[in-house]
PDB file as gemmi writes it, atoms N, CA and C in Angstrom:
CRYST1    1.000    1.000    1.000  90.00  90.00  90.00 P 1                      
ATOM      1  N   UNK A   1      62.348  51.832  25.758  1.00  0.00           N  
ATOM      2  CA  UNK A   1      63.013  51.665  27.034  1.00  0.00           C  
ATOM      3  C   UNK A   1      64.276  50.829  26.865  1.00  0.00           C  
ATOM      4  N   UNK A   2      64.087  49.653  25.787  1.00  0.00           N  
ATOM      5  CA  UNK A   2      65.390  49.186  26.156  1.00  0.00           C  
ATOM      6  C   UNK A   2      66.261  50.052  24.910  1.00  0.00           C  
ATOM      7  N   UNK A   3      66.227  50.687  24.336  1.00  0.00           N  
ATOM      8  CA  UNK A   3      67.481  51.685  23.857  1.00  0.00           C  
ATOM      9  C   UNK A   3      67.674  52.352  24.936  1.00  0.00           C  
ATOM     10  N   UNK A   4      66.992  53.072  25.534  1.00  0.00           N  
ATOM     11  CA  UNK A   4      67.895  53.747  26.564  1.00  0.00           C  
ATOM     12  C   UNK A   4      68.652  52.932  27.241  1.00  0.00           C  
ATOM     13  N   UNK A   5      68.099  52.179  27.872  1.00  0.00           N  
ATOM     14  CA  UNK A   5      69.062  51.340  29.082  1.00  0.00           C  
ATOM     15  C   UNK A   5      70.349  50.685  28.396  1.00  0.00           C  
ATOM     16  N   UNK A   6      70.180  50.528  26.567  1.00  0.00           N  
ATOM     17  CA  UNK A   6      71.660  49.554  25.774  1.00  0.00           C  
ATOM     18  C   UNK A   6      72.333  51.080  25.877  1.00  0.00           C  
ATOM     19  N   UNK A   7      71.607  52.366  25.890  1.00  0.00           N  
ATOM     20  CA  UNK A   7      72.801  53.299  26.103  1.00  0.00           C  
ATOM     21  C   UNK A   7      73.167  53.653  27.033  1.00  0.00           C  
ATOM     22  N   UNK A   8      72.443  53.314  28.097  1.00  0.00           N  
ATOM     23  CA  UNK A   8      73.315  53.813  29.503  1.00  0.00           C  
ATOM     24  C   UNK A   8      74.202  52.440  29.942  1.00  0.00           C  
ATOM     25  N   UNK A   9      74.429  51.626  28.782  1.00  0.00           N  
ATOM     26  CA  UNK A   9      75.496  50.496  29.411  1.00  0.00           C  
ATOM     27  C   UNK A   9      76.891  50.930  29.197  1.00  0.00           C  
ATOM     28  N   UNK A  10      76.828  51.740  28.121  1.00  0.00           N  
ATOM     29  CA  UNK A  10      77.768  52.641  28.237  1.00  0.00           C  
ATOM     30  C   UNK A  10      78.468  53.500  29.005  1.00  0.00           C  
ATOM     31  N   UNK A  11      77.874  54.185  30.203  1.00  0.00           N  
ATOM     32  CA  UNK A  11      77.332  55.165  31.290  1.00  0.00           C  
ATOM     33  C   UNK A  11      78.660  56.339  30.580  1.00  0.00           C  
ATOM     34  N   UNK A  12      77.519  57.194  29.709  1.00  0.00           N  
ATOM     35  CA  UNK A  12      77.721  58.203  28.314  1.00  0.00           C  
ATOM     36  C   UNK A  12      77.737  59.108  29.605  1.00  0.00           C  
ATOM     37  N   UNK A  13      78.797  60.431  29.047  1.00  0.00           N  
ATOM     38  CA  UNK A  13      78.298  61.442  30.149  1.00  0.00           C  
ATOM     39  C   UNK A  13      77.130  62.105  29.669  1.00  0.00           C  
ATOM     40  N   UNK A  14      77.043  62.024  28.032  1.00  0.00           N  
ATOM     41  CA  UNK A  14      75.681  62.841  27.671  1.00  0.00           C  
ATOM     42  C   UNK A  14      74.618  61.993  27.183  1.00  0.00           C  
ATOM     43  N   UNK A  15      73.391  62.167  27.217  1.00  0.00           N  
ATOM     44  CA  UNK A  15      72.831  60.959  26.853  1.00  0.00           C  
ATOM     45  C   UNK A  15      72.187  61.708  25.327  1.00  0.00           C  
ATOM     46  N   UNK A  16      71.789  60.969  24.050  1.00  0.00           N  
ATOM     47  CA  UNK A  16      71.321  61.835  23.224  1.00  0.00           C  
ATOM     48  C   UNK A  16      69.883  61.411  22.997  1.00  0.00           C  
ATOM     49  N   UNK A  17      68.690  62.079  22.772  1.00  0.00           N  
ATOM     50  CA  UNK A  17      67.699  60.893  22.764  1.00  0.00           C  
ATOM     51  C   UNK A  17      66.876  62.097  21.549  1.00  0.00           C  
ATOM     52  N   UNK A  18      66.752  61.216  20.741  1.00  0.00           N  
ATOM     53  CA  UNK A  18      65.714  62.035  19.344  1.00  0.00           C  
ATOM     54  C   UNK A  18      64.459  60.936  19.515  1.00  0.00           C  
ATOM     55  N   UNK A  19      63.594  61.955  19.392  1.00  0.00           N  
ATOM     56  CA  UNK A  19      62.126  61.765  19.893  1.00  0.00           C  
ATOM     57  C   UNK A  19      61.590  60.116  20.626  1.00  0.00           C  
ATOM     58  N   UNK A  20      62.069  60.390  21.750  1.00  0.00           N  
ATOM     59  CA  UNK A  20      61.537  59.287  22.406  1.00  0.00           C  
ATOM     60  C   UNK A  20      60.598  58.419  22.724  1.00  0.00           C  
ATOM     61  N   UNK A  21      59.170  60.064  22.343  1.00  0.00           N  
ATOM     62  CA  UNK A  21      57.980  59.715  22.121  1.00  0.00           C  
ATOM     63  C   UNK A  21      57.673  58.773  21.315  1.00  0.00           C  
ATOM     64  N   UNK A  22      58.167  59.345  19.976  1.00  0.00           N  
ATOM     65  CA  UNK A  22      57.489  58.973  18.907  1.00  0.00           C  
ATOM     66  C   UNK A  22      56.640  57.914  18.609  1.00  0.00           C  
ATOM     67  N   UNK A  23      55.699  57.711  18.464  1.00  0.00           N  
ATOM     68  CA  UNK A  23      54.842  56.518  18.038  1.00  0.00           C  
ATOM     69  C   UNK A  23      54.328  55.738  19.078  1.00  0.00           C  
ATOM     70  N   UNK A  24      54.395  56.275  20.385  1.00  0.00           N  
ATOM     71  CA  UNK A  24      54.170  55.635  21.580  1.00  0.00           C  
ATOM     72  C   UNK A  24      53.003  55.507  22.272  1.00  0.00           C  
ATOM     73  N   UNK A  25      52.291  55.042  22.908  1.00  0.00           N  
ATOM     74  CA  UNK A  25      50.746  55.362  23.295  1.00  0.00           C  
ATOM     75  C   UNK A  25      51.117  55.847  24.254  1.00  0.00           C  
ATOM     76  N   UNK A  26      50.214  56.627  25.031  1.00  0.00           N  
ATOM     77  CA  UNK A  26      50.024  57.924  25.959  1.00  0.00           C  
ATOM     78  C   UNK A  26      50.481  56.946  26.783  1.00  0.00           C  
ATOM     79  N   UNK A  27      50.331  56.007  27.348  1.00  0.00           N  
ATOM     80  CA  UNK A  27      50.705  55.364  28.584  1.00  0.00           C  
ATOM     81  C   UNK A  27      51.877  55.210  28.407  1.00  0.00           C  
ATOM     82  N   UNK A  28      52.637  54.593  27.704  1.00  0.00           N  
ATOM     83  CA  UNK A  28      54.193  54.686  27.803  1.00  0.00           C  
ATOM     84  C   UNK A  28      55.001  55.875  27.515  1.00  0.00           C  
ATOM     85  N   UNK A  29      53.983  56.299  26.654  1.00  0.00           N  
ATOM     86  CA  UNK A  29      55.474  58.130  26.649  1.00  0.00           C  
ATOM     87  C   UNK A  29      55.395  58.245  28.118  1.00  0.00           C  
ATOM     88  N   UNK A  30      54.227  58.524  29.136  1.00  0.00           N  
ATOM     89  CA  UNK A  30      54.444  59.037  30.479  1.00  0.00           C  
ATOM     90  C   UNK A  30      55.254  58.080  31.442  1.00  0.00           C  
ATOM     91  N   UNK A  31      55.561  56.928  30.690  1.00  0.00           N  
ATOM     92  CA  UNK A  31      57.022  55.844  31.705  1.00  0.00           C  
ATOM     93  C   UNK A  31      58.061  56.581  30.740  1.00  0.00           C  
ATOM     94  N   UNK A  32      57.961  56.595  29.581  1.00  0.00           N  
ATOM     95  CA  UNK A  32      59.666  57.123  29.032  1.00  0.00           C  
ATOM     96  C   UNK A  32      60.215  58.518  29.858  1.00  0.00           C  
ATOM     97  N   UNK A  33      59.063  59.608  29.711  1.00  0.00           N  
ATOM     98  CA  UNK A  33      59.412  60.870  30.506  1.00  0.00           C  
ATOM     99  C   UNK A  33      59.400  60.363  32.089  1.00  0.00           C  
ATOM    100  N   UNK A  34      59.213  59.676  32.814  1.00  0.00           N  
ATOM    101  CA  UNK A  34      59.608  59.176  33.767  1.00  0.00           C  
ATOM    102  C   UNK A  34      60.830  58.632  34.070  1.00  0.00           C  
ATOM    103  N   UNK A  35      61.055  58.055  33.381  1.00  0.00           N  
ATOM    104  CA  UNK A  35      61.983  57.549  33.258  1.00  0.00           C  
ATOM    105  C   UNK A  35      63.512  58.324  32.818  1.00  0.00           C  
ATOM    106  N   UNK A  36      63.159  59.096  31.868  1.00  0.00           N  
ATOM    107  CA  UNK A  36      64.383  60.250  31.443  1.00  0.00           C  
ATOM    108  C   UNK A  36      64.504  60.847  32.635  1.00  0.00           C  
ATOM    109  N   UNK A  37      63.137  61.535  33.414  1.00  0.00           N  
ATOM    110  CA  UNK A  37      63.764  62.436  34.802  1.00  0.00           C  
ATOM    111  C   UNK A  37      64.436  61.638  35.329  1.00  0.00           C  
ATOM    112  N   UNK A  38      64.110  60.378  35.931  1.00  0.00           N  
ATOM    113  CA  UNK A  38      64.676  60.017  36.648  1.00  0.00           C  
ATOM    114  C   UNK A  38      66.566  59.570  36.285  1.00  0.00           C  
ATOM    115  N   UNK A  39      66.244  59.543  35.256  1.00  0.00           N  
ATOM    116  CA  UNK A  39      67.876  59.600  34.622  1.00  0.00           C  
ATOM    117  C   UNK A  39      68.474  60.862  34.648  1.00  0.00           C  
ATOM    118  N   UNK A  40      67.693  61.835  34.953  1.00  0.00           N  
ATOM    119  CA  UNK A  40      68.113  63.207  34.750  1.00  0.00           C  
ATOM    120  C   UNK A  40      68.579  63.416  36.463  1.00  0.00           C  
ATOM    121  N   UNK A  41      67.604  63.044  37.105  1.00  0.00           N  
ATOM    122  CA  UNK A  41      67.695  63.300  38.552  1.00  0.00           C  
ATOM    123  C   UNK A  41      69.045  62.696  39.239  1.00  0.00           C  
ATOM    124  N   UNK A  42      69.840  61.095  38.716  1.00  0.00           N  
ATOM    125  CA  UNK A  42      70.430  60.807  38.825  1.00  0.00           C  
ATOM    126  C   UNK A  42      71.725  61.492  38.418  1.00  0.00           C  
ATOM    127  N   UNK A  43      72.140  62.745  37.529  1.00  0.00           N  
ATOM    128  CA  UNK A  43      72.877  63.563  37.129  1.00  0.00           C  
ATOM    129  C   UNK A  43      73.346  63.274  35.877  1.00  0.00           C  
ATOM    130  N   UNK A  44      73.042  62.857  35.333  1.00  0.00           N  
ATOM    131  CA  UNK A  44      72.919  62.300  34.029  1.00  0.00           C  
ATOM    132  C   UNK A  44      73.090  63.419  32.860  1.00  0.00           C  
ATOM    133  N   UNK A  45      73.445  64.040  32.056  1.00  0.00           N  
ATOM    134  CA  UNK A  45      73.323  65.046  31.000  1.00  0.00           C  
ATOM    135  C   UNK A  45      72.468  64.592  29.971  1.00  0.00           C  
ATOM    136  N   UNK A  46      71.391  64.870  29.985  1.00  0.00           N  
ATOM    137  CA  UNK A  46      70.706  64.548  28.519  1.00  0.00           C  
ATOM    138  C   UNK A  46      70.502  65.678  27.703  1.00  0.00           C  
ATOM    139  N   UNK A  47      70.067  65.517  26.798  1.00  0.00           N  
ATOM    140  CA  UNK A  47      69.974  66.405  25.535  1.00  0.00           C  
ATOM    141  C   UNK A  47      68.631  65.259  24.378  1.00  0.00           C  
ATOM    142  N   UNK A  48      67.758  66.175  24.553  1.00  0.00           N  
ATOM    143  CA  UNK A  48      66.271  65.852  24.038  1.00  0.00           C  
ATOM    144  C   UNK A  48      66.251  66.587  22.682  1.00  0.00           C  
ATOM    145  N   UNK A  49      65.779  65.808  21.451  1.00  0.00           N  
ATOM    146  CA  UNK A  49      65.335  66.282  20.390  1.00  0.00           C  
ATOM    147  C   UNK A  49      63.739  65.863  20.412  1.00  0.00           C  
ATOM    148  N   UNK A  50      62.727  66.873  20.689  1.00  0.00           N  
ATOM    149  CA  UNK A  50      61.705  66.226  21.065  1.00  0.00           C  
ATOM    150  C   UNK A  50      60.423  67.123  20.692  1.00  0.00           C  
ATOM    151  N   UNK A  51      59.431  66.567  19.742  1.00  0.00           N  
ATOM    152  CA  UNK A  51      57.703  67.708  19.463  1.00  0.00           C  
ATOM    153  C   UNK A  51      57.131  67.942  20.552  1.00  0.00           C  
ATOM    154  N   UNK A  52      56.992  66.532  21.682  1.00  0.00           N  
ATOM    155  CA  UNK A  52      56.153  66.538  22.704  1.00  0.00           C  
ATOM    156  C   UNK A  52      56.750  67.634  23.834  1.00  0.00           C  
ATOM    157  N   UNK A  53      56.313  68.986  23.539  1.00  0.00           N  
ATOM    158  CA  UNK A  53      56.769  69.961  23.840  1.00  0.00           C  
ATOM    159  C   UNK A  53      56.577  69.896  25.566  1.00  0.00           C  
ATOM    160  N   UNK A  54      55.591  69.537  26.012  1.00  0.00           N  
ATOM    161  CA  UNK A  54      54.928  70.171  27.097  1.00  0.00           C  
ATOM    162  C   UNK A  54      55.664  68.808  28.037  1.00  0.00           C  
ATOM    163  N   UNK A  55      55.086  67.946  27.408  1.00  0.00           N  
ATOM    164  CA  UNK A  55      56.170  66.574  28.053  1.00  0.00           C  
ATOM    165  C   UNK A  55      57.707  66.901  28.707  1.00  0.00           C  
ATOM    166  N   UNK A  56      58.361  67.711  27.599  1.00  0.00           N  
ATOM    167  CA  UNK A  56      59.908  67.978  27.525  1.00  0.00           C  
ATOM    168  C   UNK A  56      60.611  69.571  28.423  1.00  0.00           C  
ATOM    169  N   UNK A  57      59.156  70.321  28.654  1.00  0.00           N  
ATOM    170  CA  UNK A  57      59.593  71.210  29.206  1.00  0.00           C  
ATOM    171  C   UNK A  57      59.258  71.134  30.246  1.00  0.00           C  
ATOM    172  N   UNK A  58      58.504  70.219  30.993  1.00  0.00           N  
ATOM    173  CA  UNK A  58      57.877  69.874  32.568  1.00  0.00           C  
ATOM    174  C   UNK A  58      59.169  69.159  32.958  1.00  0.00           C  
ATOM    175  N   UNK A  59      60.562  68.556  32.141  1.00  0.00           N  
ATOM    176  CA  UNK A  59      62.058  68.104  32.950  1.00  0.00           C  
ATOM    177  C   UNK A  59      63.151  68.891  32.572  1.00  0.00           C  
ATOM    178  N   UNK A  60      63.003  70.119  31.539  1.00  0.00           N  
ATOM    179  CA  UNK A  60      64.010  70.303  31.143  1.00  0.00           C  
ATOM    180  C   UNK A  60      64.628  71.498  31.937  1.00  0.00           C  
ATOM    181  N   UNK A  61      65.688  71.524  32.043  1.00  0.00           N  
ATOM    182  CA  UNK A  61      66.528  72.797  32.702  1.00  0.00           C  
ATOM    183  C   UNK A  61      66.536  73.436  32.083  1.00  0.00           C  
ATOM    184  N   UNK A  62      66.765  73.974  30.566  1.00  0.00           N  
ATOM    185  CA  UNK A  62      67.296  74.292  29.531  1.00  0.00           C  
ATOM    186  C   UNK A  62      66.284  73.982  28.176  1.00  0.00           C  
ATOM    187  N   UNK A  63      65.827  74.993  27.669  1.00  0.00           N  
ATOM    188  CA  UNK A  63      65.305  74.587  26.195  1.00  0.00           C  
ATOM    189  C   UNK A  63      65.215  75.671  24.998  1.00  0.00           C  
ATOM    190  N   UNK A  64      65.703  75.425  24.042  1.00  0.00           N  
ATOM    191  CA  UNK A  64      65.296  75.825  22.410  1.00  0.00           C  
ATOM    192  C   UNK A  64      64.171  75.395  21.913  1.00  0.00           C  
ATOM    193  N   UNK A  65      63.256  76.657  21.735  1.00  0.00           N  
ATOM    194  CA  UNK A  65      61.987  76.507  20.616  1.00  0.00           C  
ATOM    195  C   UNK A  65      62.474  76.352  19.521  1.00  0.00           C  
ATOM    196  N   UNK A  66      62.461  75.694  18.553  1.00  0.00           N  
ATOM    197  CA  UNK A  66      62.830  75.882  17.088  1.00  0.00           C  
ATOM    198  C   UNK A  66      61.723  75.717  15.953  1.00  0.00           C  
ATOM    199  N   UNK A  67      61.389  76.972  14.967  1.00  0.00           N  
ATOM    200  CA  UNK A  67      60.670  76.686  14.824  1.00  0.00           C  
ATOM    201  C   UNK A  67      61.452  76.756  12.631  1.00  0.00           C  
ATOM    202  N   UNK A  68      61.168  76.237  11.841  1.00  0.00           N  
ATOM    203  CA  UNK A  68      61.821  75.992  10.078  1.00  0.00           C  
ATOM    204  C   UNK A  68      63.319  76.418  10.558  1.00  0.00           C  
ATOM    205  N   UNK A  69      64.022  75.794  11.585  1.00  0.00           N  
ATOM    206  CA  UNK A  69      65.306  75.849  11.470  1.00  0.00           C  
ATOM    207  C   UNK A  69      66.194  76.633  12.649  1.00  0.00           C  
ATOM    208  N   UNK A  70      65.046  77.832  13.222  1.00  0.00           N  
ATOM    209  CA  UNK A  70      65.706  78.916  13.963  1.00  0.00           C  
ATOM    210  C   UNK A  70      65.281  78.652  15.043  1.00  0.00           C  
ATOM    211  N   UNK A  71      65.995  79.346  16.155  1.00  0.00           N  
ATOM    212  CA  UNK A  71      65.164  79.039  17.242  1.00  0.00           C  
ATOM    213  C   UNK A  71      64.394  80.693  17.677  1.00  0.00           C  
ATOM    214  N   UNK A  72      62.977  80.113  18.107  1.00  0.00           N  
ATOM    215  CA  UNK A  72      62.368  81.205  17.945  1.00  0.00           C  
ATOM    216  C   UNK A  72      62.144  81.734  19.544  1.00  0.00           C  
ATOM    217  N   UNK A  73      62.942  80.969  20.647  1.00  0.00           N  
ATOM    218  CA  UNK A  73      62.739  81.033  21.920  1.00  0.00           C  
ATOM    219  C   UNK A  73      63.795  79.999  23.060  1.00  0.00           C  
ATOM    220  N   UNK A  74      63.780  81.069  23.766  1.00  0.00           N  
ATOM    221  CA  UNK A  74      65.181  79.930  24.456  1.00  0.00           C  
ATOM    222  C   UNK A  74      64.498  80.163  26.003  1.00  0.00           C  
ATOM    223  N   UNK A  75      64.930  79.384  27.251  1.00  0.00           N  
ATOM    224  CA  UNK A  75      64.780  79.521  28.395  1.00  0.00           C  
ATOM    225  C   UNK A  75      64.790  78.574  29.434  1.00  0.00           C  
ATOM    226  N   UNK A  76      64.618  78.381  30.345  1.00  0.00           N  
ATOM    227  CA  UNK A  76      64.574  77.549  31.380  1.00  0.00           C  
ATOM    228  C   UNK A  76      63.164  76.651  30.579  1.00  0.00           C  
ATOM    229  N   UNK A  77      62.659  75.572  31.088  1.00  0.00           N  
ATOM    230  CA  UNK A  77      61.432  74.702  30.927  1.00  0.00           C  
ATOM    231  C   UNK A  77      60.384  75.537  31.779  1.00  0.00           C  
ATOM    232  N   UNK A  78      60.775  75.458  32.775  1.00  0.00           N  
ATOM    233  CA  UNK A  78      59.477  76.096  33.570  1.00  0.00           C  
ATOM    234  C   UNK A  78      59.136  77.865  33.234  1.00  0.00           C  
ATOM    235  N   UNK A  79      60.401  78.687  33.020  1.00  0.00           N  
ATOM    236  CA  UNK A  79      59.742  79.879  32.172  1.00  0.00           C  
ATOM    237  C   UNK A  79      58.922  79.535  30.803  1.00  0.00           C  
ATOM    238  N   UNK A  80      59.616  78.766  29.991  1.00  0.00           N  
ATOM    239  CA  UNK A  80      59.089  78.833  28.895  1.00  0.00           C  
ATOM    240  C   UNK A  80      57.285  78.177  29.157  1.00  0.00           C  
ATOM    241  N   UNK A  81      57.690  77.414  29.987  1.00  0.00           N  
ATOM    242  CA  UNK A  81      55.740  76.917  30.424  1.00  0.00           C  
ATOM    243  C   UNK A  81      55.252  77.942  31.004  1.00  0.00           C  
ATOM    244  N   UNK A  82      55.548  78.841  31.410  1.00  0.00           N  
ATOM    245  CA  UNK A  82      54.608  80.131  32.056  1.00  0.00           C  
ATOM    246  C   UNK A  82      54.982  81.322  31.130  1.00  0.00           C  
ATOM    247  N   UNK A  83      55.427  80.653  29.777  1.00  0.00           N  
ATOM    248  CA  UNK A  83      55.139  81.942  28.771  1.00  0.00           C  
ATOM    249  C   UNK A  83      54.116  81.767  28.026  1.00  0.00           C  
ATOM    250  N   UNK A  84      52.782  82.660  28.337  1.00  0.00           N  
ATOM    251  CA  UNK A  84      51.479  82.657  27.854  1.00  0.00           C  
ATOM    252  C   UNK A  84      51.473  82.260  26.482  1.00  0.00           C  
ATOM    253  N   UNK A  85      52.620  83.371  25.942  1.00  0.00           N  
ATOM    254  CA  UNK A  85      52.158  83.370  23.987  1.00  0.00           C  
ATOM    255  C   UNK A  85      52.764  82.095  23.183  1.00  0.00           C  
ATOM    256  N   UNK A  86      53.433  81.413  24.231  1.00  0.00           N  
ATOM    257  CA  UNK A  86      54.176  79.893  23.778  1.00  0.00           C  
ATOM    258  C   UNK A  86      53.233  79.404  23.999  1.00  0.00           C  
ATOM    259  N   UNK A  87      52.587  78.879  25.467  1.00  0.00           N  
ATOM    260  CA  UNK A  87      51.558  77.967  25.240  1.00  0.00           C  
ATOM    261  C   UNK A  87      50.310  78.412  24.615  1.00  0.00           C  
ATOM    262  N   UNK A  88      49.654  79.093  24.322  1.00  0.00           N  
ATOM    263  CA  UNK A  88      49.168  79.448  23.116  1.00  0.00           C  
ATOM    264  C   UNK A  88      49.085  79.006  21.956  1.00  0.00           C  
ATOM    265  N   UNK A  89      50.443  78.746  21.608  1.00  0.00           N  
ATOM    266  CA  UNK A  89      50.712  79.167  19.897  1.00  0.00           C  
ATOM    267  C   UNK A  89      51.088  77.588  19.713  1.00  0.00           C  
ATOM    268  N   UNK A  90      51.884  77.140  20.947  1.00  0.00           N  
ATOM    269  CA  UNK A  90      52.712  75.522  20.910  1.00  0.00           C  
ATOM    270  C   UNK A  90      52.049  74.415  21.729  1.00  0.00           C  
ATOM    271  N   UNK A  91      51.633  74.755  22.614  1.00  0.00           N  
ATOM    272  CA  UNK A  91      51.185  73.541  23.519  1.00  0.00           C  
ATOM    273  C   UNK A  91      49.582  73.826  23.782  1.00  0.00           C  
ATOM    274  N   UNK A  92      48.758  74.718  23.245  1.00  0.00           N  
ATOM    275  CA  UNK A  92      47.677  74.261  23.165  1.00  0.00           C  
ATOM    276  C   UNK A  92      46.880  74.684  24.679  1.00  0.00           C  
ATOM    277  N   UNK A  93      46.038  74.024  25.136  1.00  0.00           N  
ATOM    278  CA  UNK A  93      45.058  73.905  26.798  1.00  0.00           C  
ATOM    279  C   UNK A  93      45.382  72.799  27.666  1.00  0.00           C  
ATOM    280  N   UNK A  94      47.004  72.718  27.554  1.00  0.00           N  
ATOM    281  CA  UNK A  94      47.499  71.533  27.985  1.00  0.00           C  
ATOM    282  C   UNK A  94      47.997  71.687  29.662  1.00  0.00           C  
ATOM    283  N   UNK A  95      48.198  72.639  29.827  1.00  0.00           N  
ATOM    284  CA  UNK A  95      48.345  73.677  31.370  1.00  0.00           C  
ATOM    285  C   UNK A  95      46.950  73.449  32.462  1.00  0.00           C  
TER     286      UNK A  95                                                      
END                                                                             
């Protein structure tokens, strides 16, 4: 949390954030993704490098599957969450 906020002292038009999750216990990834919407909601441009797939596509407007380099799927967040053979294959019984 406080990297984000030393980068929005900047007030960046894009924000860049590589895995925000990472290493976080379940209780705080769900304040960080809180927290990004709400930075998002504010009009904010972010751009997510992020595993926690299901986390990242429940805010994203916009997303690339990538899977050894390529991207194997592109779409809105909320299509790509109501594409059966994605959550399947990527996110598991997490729906």
């Amino acid at each position: 949390m406080l990297a984000i906020g030393r980068a929005l002292m900047g007030k960046p038009k894009l924000l860049l954030l590589d895995e925000p999750s990472l290493g976080l216990a379940p209780l705080i990834v769900r304040d960080i993704f809180k927290i990004i919407n709400e930075i998002k909601r504010r009009g904010r441009t972010i751009l997510i490098v992020e595993q926690n797939a299901y986390q990242t596509l429940k805010i994203a407007d916009y997303a690339y599957l990538m899977e050894l380099g390529l991207v194997k799927k592109e779409g809105t967040g909320a299509a790509l969450l109501s594409d059966d053979e994605l959550v399947h294959a990527y996110l598991g019984a997490q729906q």
